[in-house]
N, CA, C and O of each residue as an XYZ file, in Angstrom:
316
protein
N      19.138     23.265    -23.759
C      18.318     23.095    -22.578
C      19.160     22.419    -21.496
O      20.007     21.540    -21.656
N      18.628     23.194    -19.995
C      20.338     22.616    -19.288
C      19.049     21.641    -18.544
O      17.903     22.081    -18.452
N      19.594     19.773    -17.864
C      19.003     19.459    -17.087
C      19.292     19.859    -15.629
O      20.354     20.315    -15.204
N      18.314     19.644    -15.026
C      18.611     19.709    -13.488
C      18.767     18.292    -12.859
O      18.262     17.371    -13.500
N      19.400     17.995    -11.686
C      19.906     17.237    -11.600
C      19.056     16.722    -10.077
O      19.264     17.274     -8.996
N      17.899     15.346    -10.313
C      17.418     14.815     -9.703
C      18.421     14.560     -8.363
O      19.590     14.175     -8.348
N      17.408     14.966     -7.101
C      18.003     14.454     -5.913
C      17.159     13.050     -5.625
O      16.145     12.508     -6.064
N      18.500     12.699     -4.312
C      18.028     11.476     -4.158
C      16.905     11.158     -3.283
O      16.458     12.195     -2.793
N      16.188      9.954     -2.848
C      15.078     10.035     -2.208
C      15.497     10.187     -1.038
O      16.713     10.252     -0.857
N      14.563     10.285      0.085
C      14.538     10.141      1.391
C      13.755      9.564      2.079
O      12.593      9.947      2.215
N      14.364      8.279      2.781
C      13.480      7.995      4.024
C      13.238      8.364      5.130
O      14.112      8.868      5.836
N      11.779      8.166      5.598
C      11.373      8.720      7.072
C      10.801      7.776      8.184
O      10.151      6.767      7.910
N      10.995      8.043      9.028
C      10.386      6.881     10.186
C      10.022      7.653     10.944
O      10.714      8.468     11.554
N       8.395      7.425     11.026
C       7.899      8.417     12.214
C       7.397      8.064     13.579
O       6.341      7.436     13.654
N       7.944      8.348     14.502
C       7.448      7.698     15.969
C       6.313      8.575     16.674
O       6.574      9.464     17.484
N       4.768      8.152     16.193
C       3.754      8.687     16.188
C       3.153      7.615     17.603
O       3.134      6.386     17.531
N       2.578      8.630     19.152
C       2.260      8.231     20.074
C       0.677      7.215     20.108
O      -0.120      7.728     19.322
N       0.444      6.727     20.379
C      -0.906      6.091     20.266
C      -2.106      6.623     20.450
O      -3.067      6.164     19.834
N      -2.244      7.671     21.325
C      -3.435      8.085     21.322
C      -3.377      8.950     20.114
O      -4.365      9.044     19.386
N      -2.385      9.523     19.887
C      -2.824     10.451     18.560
C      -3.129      9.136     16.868
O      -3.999      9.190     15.998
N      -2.177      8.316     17.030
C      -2.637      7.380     16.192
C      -3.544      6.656     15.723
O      -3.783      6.096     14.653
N      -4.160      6.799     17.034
C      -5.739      6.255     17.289
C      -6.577      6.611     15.867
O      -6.949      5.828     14.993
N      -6.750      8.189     15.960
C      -7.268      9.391     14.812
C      -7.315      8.958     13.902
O      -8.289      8.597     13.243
N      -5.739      8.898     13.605
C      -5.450      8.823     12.164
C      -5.795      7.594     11.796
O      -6.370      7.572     10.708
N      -5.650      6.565     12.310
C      -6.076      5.159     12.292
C      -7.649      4.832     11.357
O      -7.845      4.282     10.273
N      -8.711      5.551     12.511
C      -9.830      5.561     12.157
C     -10.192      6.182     10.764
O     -10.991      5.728      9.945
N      -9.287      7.532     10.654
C      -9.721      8.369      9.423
C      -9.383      7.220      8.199
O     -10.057      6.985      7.196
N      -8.524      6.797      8.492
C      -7.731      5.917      7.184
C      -8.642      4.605      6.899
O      -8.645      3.920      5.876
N      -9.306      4.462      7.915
C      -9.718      3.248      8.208
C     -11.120      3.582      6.583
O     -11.276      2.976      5.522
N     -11.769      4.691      7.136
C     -13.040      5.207      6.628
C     -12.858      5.640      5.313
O     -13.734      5.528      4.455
N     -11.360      6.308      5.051
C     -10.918      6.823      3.560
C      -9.264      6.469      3.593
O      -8.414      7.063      4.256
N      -9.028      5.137      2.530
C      -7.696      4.828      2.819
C      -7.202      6.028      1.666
O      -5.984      5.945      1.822
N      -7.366      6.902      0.793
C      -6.957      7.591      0.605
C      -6.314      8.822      0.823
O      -5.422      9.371      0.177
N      -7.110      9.276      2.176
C      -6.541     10.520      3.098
C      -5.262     10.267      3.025
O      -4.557      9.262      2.941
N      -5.037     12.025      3.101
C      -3.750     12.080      3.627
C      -2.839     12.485      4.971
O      -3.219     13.423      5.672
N      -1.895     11.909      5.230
C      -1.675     11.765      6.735
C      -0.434     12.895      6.886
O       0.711     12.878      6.435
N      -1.071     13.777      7.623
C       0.115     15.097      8.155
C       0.585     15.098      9.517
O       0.028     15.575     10.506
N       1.959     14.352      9.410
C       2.883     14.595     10.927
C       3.386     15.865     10.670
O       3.630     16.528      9.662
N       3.485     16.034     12.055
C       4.468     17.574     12.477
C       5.011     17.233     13.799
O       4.262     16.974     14.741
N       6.622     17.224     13.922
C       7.564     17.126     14.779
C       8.975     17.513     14.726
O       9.309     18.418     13.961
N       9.647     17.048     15.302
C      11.245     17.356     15.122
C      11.599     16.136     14.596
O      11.013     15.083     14.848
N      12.983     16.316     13.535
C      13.302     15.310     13.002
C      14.971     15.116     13.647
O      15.828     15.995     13.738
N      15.051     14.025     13.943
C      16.706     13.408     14.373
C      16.887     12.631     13.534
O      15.983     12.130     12.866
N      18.589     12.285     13.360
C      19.382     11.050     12.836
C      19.557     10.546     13.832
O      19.871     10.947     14.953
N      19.250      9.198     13.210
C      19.613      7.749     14.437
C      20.561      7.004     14.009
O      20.227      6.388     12.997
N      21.785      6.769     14.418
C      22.301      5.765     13.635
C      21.814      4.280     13.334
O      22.011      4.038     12.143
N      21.471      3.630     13.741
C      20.489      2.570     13.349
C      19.783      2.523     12.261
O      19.699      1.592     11.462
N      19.252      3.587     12.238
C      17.842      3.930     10.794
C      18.532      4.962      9.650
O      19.172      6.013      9.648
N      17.999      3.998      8.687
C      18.613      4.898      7.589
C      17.444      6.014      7.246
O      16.244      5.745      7.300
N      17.744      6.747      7.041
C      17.118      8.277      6.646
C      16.759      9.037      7.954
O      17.461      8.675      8.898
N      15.878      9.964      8.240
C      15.325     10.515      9.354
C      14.143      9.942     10.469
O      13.341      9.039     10.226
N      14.202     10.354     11.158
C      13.430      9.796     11.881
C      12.679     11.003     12.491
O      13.323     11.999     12.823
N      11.230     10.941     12.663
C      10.374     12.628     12.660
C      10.038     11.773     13.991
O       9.661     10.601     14.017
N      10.316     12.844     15.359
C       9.293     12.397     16.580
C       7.729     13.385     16.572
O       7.577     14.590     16.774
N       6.913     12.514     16.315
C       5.476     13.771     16.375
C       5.167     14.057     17.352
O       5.006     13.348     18.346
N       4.943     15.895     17.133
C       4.135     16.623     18.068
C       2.476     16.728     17.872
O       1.659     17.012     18.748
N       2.221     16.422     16.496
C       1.118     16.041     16.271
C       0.800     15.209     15.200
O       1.730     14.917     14.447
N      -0.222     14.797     14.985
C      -0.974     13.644     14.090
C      -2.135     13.965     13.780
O      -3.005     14.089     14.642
N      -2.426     14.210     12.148
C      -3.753     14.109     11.939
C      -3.457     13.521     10.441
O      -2.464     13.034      9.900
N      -5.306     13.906      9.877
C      -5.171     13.854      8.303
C      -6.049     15.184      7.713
O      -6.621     16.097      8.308
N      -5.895     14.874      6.275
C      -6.802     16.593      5.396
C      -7.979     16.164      5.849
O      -8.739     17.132      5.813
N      -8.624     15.062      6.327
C      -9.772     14.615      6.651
C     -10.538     15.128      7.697
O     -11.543     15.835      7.767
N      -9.578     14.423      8.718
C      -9.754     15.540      9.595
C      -9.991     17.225     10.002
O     -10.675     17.955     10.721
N      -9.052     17.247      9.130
C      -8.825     18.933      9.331
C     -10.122     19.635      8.715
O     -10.850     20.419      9.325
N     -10.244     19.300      7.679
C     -11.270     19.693      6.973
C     -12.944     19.544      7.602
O     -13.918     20.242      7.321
N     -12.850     18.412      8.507
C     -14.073     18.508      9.268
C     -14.101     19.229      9.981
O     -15.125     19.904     10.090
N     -12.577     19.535     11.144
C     -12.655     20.954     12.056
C     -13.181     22.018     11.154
O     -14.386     22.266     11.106
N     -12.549     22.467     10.645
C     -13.042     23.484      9.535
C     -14.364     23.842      9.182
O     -14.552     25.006      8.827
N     -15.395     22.984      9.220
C     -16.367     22.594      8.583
C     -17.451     23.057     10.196
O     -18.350     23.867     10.419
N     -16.963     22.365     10.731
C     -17.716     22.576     11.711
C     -16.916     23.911     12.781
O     -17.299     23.853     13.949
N     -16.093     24.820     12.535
C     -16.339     26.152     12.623
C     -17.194     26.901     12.146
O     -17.966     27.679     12.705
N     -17.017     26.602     10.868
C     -17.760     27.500      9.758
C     -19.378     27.374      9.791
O     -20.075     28.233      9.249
N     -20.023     26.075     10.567
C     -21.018     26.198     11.070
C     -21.766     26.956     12.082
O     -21.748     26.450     13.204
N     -22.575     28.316     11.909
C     -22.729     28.495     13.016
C     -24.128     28.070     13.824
O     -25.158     27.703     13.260
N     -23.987     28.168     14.927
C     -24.726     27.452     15.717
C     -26.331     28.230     16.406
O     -26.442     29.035     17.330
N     -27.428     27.592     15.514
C     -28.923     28.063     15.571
C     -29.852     27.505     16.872
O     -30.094     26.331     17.154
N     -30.329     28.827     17.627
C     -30.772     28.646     18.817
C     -32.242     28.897     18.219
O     -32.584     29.543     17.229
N     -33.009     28.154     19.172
C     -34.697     28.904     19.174
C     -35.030     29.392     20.888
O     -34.993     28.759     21.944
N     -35.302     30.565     20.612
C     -35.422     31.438     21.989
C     -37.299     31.382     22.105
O     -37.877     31.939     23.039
């Protein structure tokens, strides 16, 4: 049996803007379990060890899943 050969970890530092932080803030606040999905470009800084992700956006599955939720609702009129 051949092993494979564990890589090493990686650190990240994410420079997430405030109003989008706001969100995620609250969601976490309500379920510290959520999970938190950045999406951005990632640079090396020399200063910081590992990467550093600048976000284009910020949320959580929490979130998302409520958008979702409330698509999938559709919306009942009385005429």
């Amino acid at each position: 049996m051949r092993e494979v050969a564990s890589t090493p970890q990686t650190d990240y530092m994410a420079l997430v803007g405030m109003k989008q932080w706001r969100k995620v803030a609250e969601a976490l606040a309500v379920d510290p379990a959520d999970k938190v999905i950045i999406e951005g470009y990632p640079t090396v800084r020399p200063d910081v060890v590992g990467i550093t992700v600048h976000a284009t956006s910020a949320t959580t599955t929490g979130i998302q899943a409520g958008k979702r939720a409330a698509q999938a609702t559709p919306l009942v009129t009385k005429g």
